[in-house]
Backbone as CSV, one residue per row, in Angstrom:
resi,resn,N_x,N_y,N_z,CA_x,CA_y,CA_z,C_x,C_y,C_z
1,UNK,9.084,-6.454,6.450,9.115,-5.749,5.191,9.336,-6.734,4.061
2,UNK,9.115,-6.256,2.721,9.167,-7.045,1.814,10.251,-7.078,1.289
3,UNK,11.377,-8.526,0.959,12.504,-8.923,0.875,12.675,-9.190,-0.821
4,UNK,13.541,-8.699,-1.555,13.913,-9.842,-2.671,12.874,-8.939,-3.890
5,UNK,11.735,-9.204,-4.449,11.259,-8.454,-5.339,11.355,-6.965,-5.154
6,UNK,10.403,-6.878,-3.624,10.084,-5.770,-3.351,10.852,-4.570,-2.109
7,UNK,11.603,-5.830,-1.146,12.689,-5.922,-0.599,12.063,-5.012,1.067
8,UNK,11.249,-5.401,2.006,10.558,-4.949,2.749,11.381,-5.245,3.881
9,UNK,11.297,-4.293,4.850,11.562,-4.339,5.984,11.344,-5.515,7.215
10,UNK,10.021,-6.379,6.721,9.902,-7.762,7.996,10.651,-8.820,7.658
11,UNK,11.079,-8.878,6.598,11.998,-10.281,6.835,13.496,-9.811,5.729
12,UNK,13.773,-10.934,5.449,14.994,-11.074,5.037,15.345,-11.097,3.517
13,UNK,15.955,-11.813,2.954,15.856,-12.219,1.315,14.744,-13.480,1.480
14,UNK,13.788,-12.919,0.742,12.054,-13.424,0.742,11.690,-13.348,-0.687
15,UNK,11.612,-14.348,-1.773,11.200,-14.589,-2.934,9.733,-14.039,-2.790
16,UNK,9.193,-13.354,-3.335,7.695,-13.033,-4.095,7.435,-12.947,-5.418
17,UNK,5.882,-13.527,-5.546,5.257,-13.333,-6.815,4.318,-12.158,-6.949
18,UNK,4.689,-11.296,-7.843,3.612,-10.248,-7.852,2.114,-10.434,-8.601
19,UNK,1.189,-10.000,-7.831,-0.079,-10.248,-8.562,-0.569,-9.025,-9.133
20,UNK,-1.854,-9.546,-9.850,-2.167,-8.483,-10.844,-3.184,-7.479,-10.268
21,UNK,-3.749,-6.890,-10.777,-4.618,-6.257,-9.810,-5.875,-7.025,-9.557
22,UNK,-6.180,-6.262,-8.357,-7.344,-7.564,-7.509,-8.694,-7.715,-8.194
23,UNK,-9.153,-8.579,-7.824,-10.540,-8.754,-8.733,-10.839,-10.060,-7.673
24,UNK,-12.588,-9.921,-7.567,-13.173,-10.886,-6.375,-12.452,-12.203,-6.757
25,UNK,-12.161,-13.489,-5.704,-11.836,-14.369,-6.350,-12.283,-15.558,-4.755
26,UNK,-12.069,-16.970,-5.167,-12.342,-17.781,-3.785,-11.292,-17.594,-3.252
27,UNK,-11.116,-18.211,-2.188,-9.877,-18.205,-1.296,-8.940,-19.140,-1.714
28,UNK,-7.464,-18.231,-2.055,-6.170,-18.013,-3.006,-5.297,-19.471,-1.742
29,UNK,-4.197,-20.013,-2.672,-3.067,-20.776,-1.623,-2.583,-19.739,-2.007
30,UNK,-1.184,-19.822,-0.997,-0.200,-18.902,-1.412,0.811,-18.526,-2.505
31,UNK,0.499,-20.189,-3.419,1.249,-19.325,-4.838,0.334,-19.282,-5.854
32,UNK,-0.661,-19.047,-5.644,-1.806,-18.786,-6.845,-2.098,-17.385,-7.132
33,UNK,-1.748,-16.505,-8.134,-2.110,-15.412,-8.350,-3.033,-15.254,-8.223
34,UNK,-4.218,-13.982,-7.980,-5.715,-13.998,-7.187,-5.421,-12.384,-7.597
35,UNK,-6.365,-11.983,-8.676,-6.616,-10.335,-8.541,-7.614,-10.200,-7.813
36,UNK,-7.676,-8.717,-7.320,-8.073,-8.085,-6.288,-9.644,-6.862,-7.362
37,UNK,-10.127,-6.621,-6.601,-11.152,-6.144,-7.275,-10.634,-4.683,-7.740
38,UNK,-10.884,-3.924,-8.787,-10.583,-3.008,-9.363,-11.599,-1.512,-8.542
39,UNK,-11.614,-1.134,-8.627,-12.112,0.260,-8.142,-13.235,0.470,-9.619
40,UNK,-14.434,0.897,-9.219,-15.124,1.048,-10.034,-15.152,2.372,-10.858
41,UNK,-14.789,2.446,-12.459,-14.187,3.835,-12.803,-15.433,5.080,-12.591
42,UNK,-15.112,6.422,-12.819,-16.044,7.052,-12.555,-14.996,8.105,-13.257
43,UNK,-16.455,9.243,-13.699,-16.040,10.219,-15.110,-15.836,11.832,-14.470
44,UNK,-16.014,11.678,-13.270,-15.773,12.927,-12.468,-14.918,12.676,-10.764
45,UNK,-13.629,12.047,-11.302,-13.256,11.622,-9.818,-13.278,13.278,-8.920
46,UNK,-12.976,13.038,-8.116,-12.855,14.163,-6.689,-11.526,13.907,-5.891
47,UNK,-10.612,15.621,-6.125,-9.565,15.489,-4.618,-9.648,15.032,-3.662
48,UNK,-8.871,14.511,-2.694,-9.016,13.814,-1.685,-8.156,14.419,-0.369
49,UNK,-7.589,15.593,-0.776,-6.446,15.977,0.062,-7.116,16.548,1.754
50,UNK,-6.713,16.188,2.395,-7.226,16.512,3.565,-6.439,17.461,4.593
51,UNK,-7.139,18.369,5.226,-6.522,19.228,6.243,-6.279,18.800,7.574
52,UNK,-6.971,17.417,7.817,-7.030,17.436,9.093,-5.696,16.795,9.729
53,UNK,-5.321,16.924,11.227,-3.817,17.213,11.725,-3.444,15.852,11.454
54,UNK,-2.068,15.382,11.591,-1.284,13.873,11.146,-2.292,13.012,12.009
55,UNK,-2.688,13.184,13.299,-2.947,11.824,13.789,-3.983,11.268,13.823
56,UNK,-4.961,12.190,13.423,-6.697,12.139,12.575,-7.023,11.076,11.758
57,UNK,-8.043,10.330,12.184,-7.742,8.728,11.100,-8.386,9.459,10.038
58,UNK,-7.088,8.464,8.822,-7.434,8.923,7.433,-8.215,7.973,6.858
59,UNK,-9.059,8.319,6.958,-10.390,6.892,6.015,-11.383,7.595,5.508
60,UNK,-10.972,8.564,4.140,-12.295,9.665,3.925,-13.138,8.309,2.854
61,UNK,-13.907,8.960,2.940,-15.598,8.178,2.012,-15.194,7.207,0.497
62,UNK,-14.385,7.853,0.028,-13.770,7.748,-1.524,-12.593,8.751,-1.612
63,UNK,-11.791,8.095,-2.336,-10.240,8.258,-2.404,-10.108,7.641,-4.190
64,UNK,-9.585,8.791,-4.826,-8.963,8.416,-6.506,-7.977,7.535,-6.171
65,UNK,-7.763,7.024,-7.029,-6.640,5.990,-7.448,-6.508,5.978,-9.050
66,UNK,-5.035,6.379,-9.488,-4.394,6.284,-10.611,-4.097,5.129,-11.335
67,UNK,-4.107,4.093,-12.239,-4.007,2.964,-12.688,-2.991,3.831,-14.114
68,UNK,-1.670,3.279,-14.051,-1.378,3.676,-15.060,-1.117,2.777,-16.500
69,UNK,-1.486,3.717,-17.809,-1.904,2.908,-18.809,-0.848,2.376,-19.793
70,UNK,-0.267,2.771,-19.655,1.178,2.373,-21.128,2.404,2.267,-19.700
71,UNK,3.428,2.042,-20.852,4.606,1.101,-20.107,5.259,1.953,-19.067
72,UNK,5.073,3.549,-19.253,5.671,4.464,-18.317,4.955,5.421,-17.779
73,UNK,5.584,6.289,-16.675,4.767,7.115,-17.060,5.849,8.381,-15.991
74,UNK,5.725,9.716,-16.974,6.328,11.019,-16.647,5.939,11.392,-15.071
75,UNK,6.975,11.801,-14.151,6.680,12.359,-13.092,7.045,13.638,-12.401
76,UNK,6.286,14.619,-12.437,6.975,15.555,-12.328,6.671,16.833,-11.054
77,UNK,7.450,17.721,-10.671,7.423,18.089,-9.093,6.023,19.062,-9.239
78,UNK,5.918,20.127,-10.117,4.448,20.720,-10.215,3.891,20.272,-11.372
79,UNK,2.413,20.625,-11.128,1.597,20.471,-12.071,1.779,20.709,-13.707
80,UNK,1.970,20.788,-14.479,2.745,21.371,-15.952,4.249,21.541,-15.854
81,UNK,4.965,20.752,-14.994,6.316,21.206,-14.871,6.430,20.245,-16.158
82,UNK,8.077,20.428,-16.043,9.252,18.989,-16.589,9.421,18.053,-15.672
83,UNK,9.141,16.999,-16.338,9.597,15.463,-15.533,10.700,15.872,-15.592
84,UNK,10.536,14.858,-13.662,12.157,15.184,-13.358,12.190,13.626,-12.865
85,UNK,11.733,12.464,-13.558,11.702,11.270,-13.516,10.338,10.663,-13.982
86,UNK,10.555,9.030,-14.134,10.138,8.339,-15.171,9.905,6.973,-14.476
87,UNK,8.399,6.658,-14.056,8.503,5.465,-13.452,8.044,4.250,-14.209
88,UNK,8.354,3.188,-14.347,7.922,2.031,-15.404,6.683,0.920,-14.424
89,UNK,6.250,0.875,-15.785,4.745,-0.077,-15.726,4.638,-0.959,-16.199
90,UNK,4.373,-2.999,-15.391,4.452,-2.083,-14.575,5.586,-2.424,-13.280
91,UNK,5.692,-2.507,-12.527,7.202,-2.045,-11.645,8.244,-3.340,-11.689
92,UNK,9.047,-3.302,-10.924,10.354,-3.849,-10.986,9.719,-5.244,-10.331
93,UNK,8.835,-5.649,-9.228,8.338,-6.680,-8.928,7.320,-7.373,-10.055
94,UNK,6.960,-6.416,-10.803,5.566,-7.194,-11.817,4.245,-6.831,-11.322
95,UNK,4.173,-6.132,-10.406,2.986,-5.435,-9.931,2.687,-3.881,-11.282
96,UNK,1.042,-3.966,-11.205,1.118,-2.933,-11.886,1.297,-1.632,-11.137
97,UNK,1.917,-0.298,-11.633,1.755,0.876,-11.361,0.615,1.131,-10.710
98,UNK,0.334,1.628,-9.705,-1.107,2.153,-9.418,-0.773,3.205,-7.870
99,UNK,-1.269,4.170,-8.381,-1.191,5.825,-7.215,-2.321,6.316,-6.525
100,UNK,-2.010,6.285,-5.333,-3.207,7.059,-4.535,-3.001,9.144,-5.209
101,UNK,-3.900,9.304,-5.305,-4.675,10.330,-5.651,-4.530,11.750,-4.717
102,UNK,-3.939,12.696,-4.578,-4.066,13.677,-3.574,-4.316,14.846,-3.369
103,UNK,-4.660,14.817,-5.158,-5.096,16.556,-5.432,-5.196,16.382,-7.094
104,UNK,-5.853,17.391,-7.186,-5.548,17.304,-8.934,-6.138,18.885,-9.535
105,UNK,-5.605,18.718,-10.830,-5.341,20.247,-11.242,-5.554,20.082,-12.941
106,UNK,-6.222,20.927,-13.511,-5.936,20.977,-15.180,-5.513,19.974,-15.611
107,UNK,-5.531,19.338,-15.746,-5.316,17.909,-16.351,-4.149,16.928,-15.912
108,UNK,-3.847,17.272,-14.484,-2.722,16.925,-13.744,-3.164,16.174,-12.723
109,UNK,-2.282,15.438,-12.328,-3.065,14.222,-10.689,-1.709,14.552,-9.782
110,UNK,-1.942,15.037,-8.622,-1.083,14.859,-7.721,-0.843,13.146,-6.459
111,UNK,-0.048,12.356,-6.748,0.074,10.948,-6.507,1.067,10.852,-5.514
112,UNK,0.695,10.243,-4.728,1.917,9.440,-3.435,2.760,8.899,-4.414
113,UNK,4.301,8.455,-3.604,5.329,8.045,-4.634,5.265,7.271,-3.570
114,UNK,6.050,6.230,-3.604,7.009,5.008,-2.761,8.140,5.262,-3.063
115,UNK,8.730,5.872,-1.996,10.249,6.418,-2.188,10.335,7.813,-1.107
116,UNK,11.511,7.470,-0.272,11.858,8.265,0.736,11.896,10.049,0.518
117,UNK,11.816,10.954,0.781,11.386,10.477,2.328,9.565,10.570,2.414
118,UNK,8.885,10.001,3.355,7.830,9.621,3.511,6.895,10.885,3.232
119,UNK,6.113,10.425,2.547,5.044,11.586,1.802,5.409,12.157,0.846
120,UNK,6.564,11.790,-0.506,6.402,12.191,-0.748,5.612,12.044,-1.743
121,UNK,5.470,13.051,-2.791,4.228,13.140,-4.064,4.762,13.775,-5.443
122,UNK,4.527,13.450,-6.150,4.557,13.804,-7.332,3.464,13.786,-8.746
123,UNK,3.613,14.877,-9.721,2.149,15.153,-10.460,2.936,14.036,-11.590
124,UNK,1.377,13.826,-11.931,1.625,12.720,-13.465,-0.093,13.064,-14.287
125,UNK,0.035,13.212,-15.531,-0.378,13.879,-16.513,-1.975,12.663,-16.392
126,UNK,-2.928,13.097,-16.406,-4.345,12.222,-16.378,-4.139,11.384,-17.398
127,UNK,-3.726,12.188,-18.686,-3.906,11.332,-20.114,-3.382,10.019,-19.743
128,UNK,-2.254,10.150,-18.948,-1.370,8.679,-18.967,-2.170,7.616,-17.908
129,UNK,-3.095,8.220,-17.226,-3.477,7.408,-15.887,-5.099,7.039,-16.222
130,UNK,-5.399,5.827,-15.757,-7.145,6.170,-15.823,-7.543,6.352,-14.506
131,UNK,-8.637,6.853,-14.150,-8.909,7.314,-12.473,-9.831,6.344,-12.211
132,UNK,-10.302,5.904,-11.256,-11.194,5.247,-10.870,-11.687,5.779,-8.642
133,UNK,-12.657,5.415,-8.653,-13.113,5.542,-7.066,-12.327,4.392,-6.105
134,UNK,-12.075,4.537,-5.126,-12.111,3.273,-4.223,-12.281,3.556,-2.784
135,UNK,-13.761,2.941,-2.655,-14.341,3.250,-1.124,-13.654,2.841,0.191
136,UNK,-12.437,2.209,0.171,-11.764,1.601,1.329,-10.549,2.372,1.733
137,UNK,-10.337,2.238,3.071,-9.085,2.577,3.745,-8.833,1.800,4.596
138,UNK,-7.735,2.011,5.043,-6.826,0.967,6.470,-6.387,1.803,7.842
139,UNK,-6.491,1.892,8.553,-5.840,2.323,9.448,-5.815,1.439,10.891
140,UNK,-4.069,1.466,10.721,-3.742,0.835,12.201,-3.226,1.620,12.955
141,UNK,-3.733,1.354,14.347,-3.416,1.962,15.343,-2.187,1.206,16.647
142,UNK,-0.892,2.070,16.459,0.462,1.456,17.195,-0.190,1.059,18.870
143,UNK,-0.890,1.992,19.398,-1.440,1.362,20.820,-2.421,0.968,20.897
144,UNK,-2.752,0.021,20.241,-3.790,-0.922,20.148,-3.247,-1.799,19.556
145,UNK,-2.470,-2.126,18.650,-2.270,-3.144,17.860,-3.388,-3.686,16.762
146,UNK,-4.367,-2.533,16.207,-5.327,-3.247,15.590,-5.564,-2.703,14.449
147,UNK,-5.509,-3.014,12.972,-6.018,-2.776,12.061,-7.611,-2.081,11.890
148,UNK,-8.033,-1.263,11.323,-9.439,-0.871,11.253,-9.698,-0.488,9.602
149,UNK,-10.650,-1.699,9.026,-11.158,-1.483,7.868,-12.048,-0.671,7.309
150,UNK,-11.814,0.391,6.679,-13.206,1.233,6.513,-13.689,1.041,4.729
151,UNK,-15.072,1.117,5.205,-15.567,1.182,3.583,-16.360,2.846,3.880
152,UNK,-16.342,3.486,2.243,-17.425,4.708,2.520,-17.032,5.367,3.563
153,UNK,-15.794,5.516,4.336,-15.522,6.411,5.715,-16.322,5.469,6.760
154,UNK,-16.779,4.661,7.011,-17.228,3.838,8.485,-16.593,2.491,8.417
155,UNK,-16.014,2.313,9.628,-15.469,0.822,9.979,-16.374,-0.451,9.685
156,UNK,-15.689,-1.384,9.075,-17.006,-2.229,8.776,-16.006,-3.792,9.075
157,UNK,-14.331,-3.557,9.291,-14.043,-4.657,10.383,-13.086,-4.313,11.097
158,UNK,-12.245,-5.176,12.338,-10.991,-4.723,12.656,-10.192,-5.957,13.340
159,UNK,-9.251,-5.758,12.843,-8.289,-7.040,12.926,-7.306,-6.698,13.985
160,UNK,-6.739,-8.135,14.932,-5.222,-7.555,15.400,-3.994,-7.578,14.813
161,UNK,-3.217,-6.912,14.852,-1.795,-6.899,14.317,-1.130,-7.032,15.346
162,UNK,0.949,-7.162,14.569,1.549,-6.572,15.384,2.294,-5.874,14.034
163,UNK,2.573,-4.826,15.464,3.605,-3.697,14.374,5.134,-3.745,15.183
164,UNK,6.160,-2.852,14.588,7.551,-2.501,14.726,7.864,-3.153,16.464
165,UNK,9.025,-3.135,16.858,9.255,-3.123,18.324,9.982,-1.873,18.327
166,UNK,10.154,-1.620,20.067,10.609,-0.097,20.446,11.618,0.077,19.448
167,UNK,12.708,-0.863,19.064,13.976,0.033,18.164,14.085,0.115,16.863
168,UNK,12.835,-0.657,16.280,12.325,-0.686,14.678,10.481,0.029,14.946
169,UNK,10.546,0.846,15.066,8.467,1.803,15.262,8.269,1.093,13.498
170,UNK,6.538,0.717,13.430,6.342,1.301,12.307,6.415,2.600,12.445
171,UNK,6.573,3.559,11.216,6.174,4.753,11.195,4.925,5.222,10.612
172,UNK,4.925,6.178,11.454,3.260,6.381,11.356,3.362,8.113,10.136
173,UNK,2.043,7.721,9.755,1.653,8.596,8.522,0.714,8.108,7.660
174,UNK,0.452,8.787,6.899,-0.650,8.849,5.244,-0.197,7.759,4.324
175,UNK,-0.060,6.785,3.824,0.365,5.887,3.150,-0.574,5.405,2.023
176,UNK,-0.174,4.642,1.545,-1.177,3.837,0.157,-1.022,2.612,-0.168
177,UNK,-1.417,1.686,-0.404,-0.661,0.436,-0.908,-0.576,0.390,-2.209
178,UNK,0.682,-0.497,-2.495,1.285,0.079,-3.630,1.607,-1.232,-4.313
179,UNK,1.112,-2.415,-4.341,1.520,-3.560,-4.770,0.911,-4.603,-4.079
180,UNK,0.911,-5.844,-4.693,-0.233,-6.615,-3.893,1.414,-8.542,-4.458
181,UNK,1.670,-8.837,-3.410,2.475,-10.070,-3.854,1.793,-10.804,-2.780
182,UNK,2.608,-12.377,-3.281,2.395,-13.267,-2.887,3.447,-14.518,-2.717
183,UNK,3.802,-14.343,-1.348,5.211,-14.812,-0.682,5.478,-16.293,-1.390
184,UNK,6.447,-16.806,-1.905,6.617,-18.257,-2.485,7.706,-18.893,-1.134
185,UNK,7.639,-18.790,-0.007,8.447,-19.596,1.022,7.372,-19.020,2.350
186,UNK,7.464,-20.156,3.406,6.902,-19.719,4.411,7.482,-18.931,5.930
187,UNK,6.336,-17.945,6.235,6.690,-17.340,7.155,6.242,-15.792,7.050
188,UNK,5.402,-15.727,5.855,4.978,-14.703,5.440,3.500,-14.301,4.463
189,UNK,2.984,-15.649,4.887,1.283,-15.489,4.905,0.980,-16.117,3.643
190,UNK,0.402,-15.858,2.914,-0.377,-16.329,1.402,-0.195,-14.704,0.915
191,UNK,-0.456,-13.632,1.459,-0.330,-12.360,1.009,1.033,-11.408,1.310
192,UNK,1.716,-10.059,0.635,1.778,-9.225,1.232,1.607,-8.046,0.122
193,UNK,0.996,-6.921,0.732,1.120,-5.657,0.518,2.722,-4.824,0.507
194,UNK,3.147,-4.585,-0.494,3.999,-3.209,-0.323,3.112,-2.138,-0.073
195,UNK,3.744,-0.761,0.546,3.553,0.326,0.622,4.460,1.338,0.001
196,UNK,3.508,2.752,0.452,4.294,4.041,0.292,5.260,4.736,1.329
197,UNK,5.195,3.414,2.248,6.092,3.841,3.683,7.290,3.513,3.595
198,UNK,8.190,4.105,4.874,10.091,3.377,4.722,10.375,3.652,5.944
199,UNK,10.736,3.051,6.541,11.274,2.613,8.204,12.054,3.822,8.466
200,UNK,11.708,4.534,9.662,12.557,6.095,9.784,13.933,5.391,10.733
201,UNK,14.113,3.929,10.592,15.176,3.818,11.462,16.212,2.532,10.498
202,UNK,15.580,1.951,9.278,16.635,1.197,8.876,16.294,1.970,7.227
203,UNK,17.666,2.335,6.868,17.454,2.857,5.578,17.837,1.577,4.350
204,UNK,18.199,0.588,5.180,18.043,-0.842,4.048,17.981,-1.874,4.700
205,UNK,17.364,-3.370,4.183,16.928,-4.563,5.033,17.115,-5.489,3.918
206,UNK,17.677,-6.579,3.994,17.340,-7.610,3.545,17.562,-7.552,1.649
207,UNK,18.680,-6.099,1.073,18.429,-6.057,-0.119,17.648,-4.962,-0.567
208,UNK,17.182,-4.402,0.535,16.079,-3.661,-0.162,16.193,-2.467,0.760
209,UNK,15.188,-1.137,0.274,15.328,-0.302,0.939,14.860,0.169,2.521
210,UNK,14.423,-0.667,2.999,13.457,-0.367,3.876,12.269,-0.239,3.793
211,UNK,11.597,-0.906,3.067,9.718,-0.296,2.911,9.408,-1.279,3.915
212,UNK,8.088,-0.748,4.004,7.223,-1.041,5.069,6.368,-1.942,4.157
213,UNK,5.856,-3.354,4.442,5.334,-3.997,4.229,3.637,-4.204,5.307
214,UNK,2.816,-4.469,4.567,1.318,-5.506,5.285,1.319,-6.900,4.780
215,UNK,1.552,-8.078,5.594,1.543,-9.293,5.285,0.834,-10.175,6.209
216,UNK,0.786,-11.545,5.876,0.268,-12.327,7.009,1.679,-13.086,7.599
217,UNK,1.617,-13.971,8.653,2.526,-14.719,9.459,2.272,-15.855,9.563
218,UNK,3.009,-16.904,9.810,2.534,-18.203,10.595,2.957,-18.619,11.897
219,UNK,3.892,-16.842,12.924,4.311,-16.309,13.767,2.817,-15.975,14.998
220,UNK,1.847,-16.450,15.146,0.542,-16.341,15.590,0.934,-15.644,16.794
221,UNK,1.708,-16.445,17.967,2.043,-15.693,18.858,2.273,-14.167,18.799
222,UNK,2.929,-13.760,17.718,3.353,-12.233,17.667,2.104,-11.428,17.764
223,UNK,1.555,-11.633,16.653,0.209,-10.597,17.157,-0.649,-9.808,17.857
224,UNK,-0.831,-8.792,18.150,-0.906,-7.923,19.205,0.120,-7.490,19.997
225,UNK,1.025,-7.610,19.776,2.824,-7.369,20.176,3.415,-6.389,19.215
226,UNK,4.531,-5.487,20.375,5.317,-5.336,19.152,6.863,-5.955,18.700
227,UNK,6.223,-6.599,17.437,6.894,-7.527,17.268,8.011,-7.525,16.084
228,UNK,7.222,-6.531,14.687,8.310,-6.877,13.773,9.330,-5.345,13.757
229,UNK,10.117,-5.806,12.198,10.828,-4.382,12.116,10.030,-3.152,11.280
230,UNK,9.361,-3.165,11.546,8.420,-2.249,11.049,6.755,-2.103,10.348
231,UNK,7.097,-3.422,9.941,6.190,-4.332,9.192,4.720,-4.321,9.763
232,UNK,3.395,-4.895,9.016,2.009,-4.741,10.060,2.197,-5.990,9.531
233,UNK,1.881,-6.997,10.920,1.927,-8.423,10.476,0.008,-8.478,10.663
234,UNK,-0.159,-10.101,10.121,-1.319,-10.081,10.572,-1.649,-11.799,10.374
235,UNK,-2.926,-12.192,10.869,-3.292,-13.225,10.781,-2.955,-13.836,9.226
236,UNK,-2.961,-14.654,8.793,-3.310,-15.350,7.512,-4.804,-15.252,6.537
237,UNK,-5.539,-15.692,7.500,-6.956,-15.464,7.195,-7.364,-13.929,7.193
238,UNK,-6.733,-13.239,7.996,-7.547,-11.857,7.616,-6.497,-10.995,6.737
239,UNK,-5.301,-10.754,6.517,-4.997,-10.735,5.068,-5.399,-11.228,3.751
240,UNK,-5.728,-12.195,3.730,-7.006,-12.892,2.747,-7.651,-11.701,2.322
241,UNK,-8.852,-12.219,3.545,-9.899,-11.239,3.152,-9.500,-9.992,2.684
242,UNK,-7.924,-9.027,3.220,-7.906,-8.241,2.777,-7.460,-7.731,1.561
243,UNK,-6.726,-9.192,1.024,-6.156,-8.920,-0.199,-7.551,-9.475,-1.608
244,UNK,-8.414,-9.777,-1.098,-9.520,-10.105,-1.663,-10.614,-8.691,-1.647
245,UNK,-10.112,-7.619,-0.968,-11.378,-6.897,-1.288,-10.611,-5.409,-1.991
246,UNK,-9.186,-5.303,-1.165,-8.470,-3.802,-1.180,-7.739,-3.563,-2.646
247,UNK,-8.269,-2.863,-3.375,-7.863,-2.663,-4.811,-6.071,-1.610,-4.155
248,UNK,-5.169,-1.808,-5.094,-4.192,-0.916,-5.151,-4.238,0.910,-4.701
249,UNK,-3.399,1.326,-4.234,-4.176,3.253,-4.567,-4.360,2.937,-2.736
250,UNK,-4.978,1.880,-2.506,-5.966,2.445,-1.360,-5.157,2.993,0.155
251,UNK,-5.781,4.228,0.543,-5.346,4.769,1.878,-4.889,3.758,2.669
252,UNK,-3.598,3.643,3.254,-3.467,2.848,4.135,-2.431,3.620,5.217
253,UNK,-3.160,3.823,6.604,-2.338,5.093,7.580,-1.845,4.184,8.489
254,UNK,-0.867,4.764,9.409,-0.301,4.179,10.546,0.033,5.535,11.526
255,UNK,-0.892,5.051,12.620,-1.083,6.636,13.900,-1.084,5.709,15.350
């Protein structure tokens, strides 16, 4: 998990630099900021909320993503309610704000939060957000150990990981990534991803609350194991690539 900015569940007190949002770039060292490509905007986004049961891979075709525009932004439990909180942009690491998408209503967006307990969501007003598409999702699978990249709803790569051991599980669910850093000490890749996830077994790590982190390692052996505390570790090189293509917002499940 991410330690120190973002304060993640795989390691310990872990200095990070937060990057900006992604945009194509060559291949990043690990303290070079590198945006990630933006989601291409579009003037009629589409709900994304899905019926199908928890363990159903979530990788639909296109998925909204919220980019939020000024320094804050109102959050509130229904659609036209009262904020009943106020999240800043953009966050406490230097990452910008940015929400996966899960429904939307009259001029309202229903958004994943990062913050216990897992799933939950809260509405935030369109005016404040700009919407954009983003064709990608993630889903790793705990008995397999393998990441699966989808563009457009079809797999187009798949990587090995390792995830949680028996007394730290990742936990599995609907998630988003929620921040894109870049570790300044080694042992934790050139990349990591925060998420919208939180360890159903340590409610703090290292400073921080428990989130569930995606990063790379220089731990090679671990891979395909289960190895961390919750964390999806992964190669070096294929975090790269993934922090080179996966804009913020984007679906990221664990089943």
């Amino acid at each position: 998990m991410i330690a120190a900015a973002v304060a993640v569940v795989c390691a310990g007190a872990v200095a990070f630099v937060a990057l900006g949002p992604l945009s194509a770039a060559p291949a990043p060292t690990p303290t070079r900021s590198v945006a990630a490509p933006t989601p291409t905007p579009t003037t009629t986004p589409e709900p994304t909320r899905s019926a199908a049961p928890v363990d159903a891979v979530d990788a639909p075709v296109s998925t909204t993503v919220a980019a939020v525009t000024g320094a804050s932004v109102p959050v509130s439990a229904s659609a036209g309610g009262k904020a009943t909180q106020t999240l800043e942009n953009p966050q406490a690491s230097g990452a910008p704000l940015v929400f996966r998408v899960v429904d939307q209503q009259d001029g309202w967006a229903e958004v994943q939060l990062a913050q216990r307990p897992n799933g939950s969501t809260g509405w935030v007003p369109t005016s404040a957000v700009t919407l954009t598409e983003d064709p990608y999702a993630i889903v790793v699978t705990r008995s397999t150990k393998t990441l699966d990249l989808y563009k457009d709803g079809k797999v187009v790569d798949s990587y090995p990981v390792a995830t949680g051991t028996g007394g730290t599980p990742s936990p599995t669910g609907r998630f988003a990534l929620t921040e894109l850093l870049a570790p300044t000490n080694e042992g934790y890749g050139p990349y990591a991803y925060g998420t919208t996830a939180f360890s159903d077994v340590l409610n703090s790590f290292g400073g921080g609350p428990g989130q569930i982190g995606l990063h790379g390692t220089e731990d090679t052996s671990s891979i395909g194991t289960a190895a961390s505390h919750g964390c999806i570790r992964m190669h070096n090189d294929d975090i790269t690539a993934l922090a080179e293509r996966l804009p913020l917002g984007t679906p990221f499940q664990v089943r």
